[in-house]
N, C-alpha and C positions, 0 to 999 in steps of 0.2 A: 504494500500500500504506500502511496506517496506521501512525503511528507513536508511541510515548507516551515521555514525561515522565517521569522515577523520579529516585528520592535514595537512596542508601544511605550507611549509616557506615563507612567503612574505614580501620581503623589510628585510630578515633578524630574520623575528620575528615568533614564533611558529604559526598558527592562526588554529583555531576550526571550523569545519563546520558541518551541517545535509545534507546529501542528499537524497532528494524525488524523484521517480519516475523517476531513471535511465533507458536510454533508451531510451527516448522522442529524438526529434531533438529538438522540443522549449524550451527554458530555461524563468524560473524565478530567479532572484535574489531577495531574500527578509530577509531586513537588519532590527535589532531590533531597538528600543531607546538606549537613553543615559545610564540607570541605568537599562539594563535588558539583555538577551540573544537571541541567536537565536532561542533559544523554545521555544520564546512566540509565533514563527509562524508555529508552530505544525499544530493547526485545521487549516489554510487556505492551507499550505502545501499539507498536506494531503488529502483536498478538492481535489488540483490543480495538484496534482501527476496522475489523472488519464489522464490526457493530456497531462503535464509540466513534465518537470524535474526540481526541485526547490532546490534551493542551498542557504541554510541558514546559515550566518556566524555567529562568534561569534568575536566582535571588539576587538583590542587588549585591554588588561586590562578587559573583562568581559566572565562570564562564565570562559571555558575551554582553552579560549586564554591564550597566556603568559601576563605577565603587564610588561611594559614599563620599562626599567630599565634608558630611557632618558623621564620621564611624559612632561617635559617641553616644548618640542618641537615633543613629536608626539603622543600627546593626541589633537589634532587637525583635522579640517576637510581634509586640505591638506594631512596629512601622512595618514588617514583612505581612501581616494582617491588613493592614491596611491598602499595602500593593498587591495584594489576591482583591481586595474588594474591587479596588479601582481596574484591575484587569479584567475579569468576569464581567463587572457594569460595564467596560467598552469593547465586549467580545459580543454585551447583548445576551448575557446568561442568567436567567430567571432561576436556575436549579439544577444541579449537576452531582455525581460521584465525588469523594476525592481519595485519592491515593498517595500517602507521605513516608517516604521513608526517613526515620532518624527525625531531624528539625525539622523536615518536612511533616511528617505528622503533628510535632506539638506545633507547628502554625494551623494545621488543620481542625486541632480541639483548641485553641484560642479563637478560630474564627467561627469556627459552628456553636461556640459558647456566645461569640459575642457580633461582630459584624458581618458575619454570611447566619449568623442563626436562621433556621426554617431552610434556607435552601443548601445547604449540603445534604443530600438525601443517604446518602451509605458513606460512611467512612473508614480505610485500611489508613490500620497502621503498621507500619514494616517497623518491627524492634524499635518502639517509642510507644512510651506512657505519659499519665499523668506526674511521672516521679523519674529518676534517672539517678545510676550510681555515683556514687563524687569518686570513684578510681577511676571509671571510665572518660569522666569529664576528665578527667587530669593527663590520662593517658593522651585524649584525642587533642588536648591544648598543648602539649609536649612536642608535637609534631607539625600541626598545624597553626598554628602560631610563628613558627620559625623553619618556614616549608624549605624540605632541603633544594639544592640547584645539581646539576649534574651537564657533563659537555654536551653527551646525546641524551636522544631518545629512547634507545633502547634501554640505557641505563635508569630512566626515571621510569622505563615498563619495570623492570627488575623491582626497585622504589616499591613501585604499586602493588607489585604482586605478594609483596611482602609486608606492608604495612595494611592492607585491604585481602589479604589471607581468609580473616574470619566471614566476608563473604560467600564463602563457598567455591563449589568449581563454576568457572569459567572457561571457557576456551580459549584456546590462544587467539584467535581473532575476535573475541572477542575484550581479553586485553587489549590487544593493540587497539580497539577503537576508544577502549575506555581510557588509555593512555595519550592518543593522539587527539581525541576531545578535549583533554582538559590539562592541554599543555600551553605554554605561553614562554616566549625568549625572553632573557632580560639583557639589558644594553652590554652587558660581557659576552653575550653570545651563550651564554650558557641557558637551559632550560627547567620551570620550575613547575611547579601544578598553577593552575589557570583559576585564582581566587585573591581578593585583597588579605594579605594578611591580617588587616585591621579588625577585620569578622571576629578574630577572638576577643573583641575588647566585649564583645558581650558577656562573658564571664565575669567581667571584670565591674562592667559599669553599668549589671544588670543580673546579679548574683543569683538573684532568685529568679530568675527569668519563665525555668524548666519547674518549678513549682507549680502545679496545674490540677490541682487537688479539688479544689474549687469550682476550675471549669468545669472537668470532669463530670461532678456529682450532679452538673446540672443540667448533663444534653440527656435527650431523650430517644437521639437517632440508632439507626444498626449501627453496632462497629465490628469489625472485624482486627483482632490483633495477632500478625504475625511475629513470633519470637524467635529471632536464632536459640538451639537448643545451647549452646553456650555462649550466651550474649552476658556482658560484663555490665552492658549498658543499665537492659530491663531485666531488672534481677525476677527470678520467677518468684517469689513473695509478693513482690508488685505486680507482676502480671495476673497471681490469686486474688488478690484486691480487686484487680478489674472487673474479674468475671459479677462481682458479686455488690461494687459501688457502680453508682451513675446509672450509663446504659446498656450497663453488663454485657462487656463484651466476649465473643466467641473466640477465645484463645489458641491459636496452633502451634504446638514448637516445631518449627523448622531441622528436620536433622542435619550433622553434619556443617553448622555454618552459626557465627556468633553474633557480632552488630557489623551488621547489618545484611541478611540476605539478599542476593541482589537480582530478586525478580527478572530473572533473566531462564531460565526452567520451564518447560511444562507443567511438570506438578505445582510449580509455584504459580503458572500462569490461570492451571485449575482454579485453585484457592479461592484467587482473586473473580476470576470470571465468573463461578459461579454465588459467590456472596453479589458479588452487585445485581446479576440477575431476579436476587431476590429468591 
């Protein structure tokens, strides 16, 4: 299925999108992680394009977005909530799916709690809750915070493969797409991951950010929540909580793969396909 390229302005700021399988009436939204872009959701995309129309962004500060020329106050979940609403209202979207993995989900339960309320109708979470481990967070700031540089590419695939392990298997083509997405030169020639560094200051100047306890206990929609079965992130104590606070969601562990699965599988494409179907 084809897919195209688009920019739009939201909140002021350039933002980067894919879009799958125009044409459809049903929409997916499906939002990356913290430290990646929207084309990590290529294969499920592309899966769900024969039905969907799938709109995949890129957060401000990664990939092809613009970066934040204010990081301090809108490298947050608030100002990313805010550019889901302003994208959907100029996509002309009354109601849609979403699908987030990592940060992409906890923007998904800020907004179906609070500015997309009523119209997110089914929401996946890919290894993201209402709560998140502080090892994990420290882990992913260790790295991503001070992203390493390398002379080639193939070396920053090596990089990926190793730091993004806990995803599961991949193919080799399909690293190299995930590596050659989300790469960017810097003026020594050398080559880094394709994200502002700056995105970690939200740890920093937005501590409680991933605190969504709150939200949580207050949507009422389907949720489906995927867990890598050794995800560091969503400890499975939190994901028990889930099933049983809020809108008690339907829990799967993932085998084989930690935070963050990376919907890129059949079985994983099942999950997903048939929760939204309802």
């Amino acid at each position: 299925m084809k897919c195209t390229s688009n920019y739009l302005q939201c909140e002021g700021r350039d933002i980067h999108y894919m879009e799958w399988g125009a044409g459809h009436s049903e929409v997916v939204i499906a939002w990356h992680g913290l430290a990646r872009t929207g084309r990590d959701m290529d294969d499920l995309a592309e899966h769900l394009s024969t039905r969907y129309r799938v709109i995949c962004p890129d957060t401000i500060g990664r990939g092809l977005s613009q970066w934040s020329p204010e990081p301090g106050s809108e490298y947050c979940l608030d100002f990313y909530a805010k550019l889901a609403l302003s994208l959907v209202d100029q996509l002309g979207l009354s109601e849609f799916h979403w699908v987030g993995t990592s940060m992409g989900g906890a923007i998904g339960i800020k907004a179906a709690a609070g500015a997309l309320r009523g119209r997110i109708r089914r929401l996946v979470l890919n290894d993201i809750g209402p709560q998140i481990a502080q090892a994990a967070t420290d882990r992913i700031r260790s790295y991503a915070g001070n992203p390493a540089a390398f002379a080639t590419v193939s070396e920053l695939e090596q990089y990926f493969r190793s730091i993004y392990k806990p995803y599961g298997w991949l193919s080799d083509a399909q690293w190299r797409r995930l590596t050659e997405t989300s790469t960017r030169r810097l003026p020594d020639g050398r080559v880094t991951p394709h994200y502002d560094p700056a995105m970690v200051r939200q740890f920093i100047d937005h501590p409680d950010d991933y605190e969504l306890w709150e939200e949580w206990d207050s949507l009422a929609l389907p949720v489906l929540c995927l867990r890598g079965e050794s995800s560091d992130l969503l400890l499975a104590e939190t994901a028990e909580q889930m099933r049983s606070r809020g809108p008690r969601a339907v829990v799967v562990n993932i085998p084989r793969c930690g935070h963050a699965p990376a919907l890129n599988v059949p079985e994983q494409f099942s999950l997903v396909e048939r929760f939204l179907a309802g």
